[in-house]
KOLDO-425115 format. One record per residue (C-alpha): residue in three letters; chain; y negated, x negated, z. Coordinates in nm, 4 decimals. Each point is the difference from the previous one (the first is absolute). Layout:
KOLDO-425115
['ALA' 'A' [Y X Z]]
...
***
This chain:
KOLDO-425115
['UNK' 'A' [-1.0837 -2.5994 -0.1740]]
['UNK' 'A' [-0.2799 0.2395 -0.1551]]
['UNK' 'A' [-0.2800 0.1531 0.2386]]
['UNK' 'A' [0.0715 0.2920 -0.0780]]
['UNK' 'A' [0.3879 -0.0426 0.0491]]
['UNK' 'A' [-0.0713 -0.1761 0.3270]]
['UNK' 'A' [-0.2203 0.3397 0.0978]]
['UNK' 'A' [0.2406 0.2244 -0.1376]]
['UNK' 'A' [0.3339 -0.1847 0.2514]]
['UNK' 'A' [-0.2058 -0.0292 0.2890]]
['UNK' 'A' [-0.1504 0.3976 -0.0384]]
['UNK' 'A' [0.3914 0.0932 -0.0466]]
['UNK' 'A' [0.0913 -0.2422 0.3249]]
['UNK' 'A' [-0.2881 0.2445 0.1785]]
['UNK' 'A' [0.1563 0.3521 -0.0953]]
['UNK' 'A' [0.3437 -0.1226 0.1027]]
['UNK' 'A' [-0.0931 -0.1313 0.3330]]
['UNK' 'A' [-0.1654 0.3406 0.0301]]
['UNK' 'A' [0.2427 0.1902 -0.1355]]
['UNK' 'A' [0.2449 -0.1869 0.2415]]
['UNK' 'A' [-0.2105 0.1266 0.3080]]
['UNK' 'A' [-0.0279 0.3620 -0.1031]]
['UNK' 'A' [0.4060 -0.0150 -0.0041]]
['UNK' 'A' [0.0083 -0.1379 0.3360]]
['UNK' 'A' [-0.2443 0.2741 0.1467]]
['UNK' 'A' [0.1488 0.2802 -0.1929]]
['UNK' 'A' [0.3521 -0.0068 0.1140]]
['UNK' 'A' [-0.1438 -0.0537 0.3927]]
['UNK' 'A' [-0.2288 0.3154 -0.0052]]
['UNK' 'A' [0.3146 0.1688 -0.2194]]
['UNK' 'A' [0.1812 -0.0817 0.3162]]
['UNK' 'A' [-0.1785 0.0706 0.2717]]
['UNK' 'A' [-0.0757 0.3247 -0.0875]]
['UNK' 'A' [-0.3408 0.2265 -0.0534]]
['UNK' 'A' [-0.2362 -0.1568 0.3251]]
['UNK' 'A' [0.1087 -0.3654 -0.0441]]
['UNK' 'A' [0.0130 0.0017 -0.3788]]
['UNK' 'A' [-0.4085 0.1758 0.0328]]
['UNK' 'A' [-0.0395 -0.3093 0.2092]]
['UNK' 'A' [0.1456 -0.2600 -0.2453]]
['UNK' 'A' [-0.1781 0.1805 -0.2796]]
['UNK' 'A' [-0.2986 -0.0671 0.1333]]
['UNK' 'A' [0.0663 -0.3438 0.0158]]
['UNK' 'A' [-0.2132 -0.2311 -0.2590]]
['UNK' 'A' [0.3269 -0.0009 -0.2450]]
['UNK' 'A' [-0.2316 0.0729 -0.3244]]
['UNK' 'A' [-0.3211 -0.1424 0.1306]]
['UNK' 'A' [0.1286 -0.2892 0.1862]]
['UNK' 'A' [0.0778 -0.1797 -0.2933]]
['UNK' 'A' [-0.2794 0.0694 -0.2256]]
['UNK' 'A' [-0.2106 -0.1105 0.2965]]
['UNK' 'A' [0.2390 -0.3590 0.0231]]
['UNK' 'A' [-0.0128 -0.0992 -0.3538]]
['UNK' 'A' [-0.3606 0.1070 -0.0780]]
['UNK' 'A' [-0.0645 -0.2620 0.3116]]
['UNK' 'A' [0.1939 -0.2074 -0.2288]]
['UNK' 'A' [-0.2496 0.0474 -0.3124]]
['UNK' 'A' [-0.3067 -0.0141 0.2107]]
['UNK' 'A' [-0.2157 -0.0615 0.2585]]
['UNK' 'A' [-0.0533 0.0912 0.3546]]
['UNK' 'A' [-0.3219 0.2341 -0.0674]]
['UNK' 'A' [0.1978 0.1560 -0.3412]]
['UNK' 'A' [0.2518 0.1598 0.2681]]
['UNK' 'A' [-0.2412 0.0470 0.2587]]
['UNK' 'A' [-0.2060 0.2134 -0.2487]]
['UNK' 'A' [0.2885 0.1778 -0.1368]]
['UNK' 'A' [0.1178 0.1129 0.3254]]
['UNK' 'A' [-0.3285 0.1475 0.0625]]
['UNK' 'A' [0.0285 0.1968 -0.3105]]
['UNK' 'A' [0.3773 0.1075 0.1001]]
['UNK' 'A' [-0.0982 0.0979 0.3461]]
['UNK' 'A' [-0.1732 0.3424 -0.0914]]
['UNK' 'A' [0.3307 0.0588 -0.2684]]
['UNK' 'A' [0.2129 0.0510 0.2963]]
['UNK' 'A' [-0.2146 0.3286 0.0962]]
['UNK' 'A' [0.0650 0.1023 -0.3517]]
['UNK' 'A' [0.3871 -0.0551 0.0459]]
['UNK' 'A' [0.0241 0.2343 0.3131]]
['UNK' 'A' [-0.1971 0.2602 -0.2069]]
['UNK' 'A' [0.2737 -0.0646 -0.2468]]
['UNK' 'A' [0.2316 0.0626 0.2538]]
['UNK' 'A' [-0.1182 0.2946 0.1385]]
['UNK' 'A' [-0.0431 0.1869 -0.3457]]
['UNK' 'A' [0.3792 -0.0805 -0.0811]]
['UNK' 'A' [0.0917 0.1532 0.3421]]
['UNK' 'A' [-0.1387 0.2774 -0.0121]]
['UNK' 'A' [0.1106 0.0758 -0.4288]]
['UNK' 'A' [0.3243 -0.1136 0.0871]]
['UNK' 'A' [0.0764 0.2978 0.2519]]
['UNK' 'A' [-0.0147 0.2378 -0.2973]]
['UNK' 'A' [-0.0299 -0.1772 -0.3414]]
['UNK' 'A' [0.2193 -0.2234 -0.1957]]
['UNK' 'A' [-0.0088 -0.4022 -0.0350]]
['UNK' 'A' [-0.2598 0.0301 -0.3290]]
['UNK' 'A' [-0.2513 0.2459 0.1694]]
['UNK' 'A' [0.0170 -0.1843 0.3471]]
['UNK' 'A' [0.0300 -0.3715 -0.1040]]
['UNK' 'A' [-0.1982 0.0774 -0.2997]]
['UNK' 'A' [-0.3010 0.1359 0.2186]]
['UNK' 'A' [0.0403 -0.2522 0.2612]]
['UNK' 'A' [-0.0414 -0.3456 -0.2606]]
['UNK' 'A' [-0.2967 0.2062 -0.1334]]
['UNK' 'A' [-0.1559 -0.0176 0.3192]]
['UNK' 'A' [0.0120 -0.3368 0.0826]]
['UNK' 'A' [-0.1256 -0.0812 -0.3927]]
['UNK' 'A' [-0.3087 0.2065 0.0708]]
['UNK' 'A' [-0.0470 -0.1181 0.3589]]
['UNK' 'A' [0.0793 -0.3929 -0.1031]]
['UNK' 'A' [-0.2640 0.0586 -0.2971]]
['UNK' 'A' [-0.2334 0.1003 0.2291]]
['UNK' 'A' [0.0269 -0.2505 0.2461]]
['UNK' 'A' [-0.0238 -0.2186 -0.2910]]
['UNK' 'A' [-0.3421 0.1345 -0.0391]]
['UNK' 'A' [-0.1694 -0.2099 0.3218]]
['UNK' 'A' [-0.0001 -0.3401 0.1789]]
['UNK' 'A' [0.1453 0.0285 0.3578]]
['UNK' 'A' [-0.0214 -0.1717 0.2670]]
['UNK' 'A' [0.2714 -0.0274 0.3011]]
['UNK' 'A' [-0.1855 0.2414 0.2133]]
['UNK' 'A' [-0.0004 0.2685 -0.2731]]
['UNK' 'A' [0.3175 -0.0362 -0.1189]]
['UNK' 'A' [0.1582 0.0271 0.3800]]
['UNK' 'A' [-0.1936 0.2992 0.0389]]
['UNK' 'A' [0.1255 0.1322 -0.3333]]
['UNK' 'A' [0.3326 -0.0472 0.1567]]
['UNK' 'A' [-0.0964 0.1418 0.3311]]
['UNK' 'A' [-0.1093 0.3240 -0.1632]]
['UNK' 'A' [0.2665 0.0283 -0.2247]]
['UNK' 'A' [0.2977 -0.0353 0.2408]]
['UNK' 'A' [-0.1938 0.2112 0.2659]]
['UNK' 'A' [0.0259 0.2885 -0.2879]]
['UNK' 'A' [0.3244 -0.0258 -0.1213]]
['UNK' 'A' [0.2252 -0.1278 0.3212]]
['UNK' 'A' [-0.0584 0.2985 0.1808]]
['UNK' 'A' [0.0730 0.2192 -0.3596]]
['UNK' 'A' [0.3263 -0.2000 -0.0618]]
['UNK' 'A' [0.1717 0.0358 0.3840]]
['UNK' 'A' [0.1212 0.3349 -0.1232]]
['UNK' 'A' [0.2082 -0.1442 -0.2667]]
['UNK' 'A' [0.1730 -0.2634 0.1750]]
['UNK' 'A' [0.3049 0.1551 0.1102]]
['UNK' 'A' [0.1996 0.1148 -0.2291]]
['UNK' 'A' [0.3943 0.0071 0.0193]]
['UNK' 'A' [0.1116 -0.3078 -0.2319]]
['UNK' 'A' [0.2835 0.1085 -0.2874]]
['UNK' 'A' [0.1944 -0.3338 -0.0004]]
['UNK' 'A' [-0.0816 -0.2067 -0.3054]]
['UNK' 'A' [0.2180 -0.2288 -0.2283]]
['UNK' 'A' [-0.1505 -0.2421 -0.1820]]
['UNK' 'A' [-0.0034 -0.0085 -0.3677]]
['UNK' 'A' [0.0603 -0.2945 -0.2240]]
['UNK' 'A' [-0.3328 0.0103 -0.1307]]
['UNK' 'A' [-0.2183 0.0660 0.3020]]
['UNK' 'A' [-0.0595 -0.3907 0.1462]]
['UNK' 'A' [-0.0156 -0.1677 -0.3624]]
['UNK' 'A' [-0.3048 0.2964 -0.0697]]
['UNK' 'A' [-0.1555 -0.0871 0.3292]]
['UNK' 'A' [0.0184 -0.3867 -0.0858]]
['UNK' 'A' [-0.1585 0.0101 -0.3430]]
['UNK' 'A' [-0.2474 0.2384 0.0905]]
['UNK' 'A' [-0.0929 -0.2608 0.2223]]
['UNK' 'A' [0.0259 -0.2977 -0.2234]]
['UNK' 'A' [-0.1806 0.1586 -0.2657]]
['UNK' 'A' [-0.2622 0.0522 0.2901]]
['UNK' 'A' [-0.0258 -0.4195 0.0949]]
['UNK' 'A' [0.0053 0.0101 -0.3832]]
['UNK' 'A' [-0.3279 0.1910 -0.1052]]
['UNK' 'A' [-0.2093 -0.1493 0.3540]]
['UNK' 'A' [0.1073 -0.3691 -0.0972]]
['UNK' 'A' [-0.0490 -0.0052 -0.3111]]
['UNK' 'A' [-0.3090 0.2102 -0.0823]]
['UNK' 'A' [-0.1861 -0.1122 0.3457]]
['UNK' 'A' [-0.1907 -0.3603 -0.1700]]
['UNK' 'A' [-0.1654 0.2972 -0.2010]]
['UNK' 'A' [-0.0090 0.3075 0.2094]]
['UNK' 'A' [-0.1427 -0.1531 0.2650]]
['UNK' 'A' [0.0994 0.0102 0.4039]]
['UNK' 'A' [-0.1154 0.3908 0.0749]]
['UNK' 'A' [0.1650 0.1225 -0.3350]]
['UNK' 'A' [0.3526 -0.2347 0.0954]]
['UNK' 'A' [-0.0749 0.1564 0.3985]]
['UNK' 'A' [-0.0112 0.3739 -0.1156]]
['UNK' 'A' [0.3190 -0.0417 -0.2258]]
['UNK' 'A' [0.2067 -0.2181 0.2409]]
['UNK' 'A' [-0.0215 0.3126 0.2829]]
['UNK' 'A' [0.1705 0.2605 -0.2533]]
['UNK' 'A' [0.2838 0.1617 0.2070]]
['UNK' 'A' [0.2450 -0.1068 -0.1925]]
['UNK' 'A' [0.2593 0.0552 0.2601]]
['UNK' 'A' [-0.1285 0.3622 0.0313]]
['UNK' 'A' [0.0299 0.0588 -0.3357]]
['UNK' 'A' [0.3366 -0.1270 -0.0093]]
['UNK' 'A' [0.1047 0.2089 0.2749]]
['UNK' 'A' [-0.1389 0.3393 -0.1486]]
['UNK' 'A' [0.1954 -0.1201 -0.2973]]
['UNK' 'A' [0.3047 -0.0627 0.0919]]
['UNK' 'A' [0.0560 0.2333 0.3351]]
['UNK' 'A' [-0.1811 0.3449 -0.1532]]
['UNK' 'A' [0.2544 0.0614 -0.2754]]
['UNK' 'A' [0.3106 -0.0854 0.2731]]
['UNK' 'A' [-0.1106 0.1640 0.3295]]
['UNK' 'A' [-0.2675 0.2411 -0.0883]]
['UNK' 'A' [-0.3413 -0.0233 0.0837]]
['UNK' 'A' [-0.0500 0.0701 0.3696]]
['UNK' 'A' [0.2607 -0.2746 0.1493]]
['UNK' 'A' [-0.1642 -0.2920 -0.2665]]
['UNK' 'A' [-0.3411 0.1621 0.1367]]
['UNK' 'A' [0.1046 -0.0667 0.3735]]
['UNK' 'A' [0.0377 -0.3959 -0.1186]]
['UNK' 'A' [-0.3126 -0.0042 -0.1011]]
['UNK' 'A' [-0.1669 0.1757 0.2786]]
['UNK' 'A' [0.1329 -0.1820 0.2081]]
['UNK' 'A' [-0.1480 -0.3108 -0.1298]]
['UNK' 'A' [-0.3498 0.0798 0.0885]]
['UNK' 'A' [-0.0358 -0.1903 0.3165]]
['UNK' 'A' [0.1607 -0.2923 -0.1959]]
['UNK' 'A' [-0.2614 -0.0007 -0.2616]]
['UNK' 'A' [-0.2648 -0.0176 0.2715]]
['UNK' 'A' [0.1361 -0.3283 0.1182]]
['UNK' 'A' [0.0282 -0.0903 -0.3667]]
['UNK' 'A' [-0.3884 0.0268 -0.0433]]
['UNK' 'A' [-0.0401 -0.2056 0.3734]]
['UNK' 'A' [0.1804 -0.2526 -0.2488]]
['UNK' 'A' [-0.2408 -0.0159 -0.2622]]
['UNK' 'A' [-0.2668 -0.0319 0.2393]]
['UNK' 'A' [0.1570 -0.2689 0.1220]]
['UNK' 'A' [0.0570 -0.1909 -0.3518]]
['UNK' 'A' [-0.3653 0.0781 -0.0304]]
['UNK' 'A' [-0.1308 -0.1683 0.3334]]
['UNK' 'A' [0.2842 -0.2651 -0.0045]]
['UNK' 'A' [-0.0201 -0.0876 -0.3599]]
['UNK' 'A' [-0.3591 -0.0639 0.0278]]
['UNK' 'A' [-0.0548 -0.1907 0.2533]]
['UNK' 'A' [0.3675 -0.2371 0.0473]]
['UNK' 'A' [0.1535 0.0459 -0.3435]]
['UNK' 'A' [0.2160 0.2077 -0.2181]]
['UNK' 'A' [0.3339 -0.1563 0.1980]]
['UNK' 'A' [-0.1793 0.1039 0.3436]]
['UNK' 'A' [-0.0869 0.3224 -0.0940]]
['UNK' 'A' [0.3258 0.1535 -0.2490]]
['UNK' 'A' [0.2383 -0.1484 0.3498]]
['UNK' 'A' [-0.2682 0.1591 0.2607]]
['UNK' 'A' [0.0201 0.3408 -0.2107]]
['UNK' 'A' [0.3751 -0.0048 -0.0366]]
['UNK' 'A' [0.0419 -0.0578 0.3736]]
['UNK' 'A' [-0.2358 0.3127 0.0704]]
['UNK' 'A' [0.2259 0.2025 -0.2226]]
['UNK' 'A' [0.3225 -0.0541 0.1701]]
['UNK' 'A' [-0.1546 -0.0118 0.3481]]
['UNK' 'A' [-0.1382 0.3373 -0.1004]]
['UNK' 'A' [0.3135 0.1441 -0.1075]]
['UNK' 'A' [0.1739 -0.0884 0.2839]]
['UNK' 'A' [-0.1811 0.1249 0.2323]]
['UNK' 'A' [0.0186 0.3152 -0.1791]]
['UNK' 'A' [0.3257 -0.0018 0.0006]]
['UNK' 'A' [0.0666 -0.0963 0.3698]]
['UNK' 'A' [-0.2534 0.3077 0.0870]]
['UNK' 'A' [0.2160 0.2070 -0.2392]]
['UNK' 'A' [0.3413 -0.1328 0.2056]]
['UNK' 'A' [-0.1436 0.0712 0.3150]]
['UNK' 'A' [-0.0773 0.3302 -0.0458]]
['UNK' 'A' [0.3035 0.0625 -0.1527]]
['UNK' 'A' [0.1659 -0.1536 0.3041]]
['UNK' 'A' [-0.1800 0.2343 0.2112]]
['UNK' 'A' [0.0738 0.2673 -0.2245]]
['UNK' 'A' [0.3562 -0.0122 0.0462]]
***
């Protein structure tokens, strides 16, 4: 078998398996409905694997670098967030998606711009979710139209991200790890969501999903920091399980707060 046959199998093997997970995780948030489907959004389902098989392709300090790089992207994906919120209340899926990839494109670029370290990027993150959490609350409730699913909606989710593994695999031996870091964090899941919900439910219910996936995204970026810190000093293995743990211990703690105050609620 060719090199560049072998490369070509094994990078199709790697968008399946991620393709396969995106699936899985779509029709449990499509299930659960607007909180818990924030939740599992906010799960590492794009950036999980790019993460896994660029530990595959490289070292312990490539991924410990790269999550440095990622760590002040997830500031620029809240900003995202919040412009698409706020659009989305009044303008259609082009003007409010439209503005909100912009954003994050001229945020990521300049972030792209410096070299930062973990304390800077965690404050980037501080700042950025003290801003926009308290902006978002007003959004979050919104009464949910019920949605049927479309034949189309989970393959688009799955190759948007398989082509995403795609471009960070393959281009990151020449890239570099804070170039392959600042492309594996685009919200691909976000974009997916404006994409498909917008056009179905209208703008203010697909809105509510994403604001109410702000304090998800903060755990996210606890995540990174932790690939960062575990990465670098007990290994790619340590570090990708210690950040997944931190992400689902996060999000369920959010959503046993949520529960309970529902409980009381009632």
């Amino acid at each position: 078998m060719s090199l560049d046959l072998h490369f070509l199998l094994i990078l199709l093997l790697r968008m399946a398996i991620s393709a396969a997970f995106v699936v899985s995780a779509s029709i449990i948030a499509e299930r659960a409905g607007p909180v818990i489907g924030a939740l599992v959004a906010t799960l590492p389902i794009s950036a999980g694997p790019s993460y896994v098989f660029l530990a595959l392709d490289h070292d312990a300090a490539f991924i410990a670098q790269g999550s440095l790089a990622s760590l002040p992207i997830n500031a620029a994906t809240i900003f995202m967030c919040l412009t698409y919120v706020v659009l989305a209340q009044r303008h259609n899926l082009a003007v409010s998606c439209g503005s909100a990839v912009a954003v994050w494109i001229v945020l990521a670029s300049i972030i792209r711009q410096f070299d930062w370290s973990l304390t800077a990027g965690l404050a980037a993150n501080l700042i950025a979710f003290g801003i926009c959490i308290p902006l978002l609350a007003g959004y979050r409730h919104v009464k949910m139209p019920l949605v049927t699913r479309r034949w189309y909606d989970v393959p688009m989710r799955a190759s948007l991200v398989a082509t995403l593994v795609a471009i960070v695999v393959s281009t990151s031996g020449w890239v570099g790890p804070r170039i392959s870091g600042i492309i594996a964090l685009y919200p691909v899941v976000f974009s997916s969501i404006m994409l498909i919900l917008h056009p179905r439910i209208g703008g203010p219910p697909t809105a509510a999903v994403l604001a109410n996936s702000a304090w998800g995204l903060l755990g996210f970026g606890t995540a990174i920091a932790v690939v960062h810190v575990g990465a670098a000093n007990f290994g790619s293995a340590i570090g990708l399980s210690l950040a997944l743990a931190t992400c689902i211990a996060w999000n369920l703690t959010l959503w046993g707060i949520g529960r309970r105050k529902r409980v009381a609620a009632a």
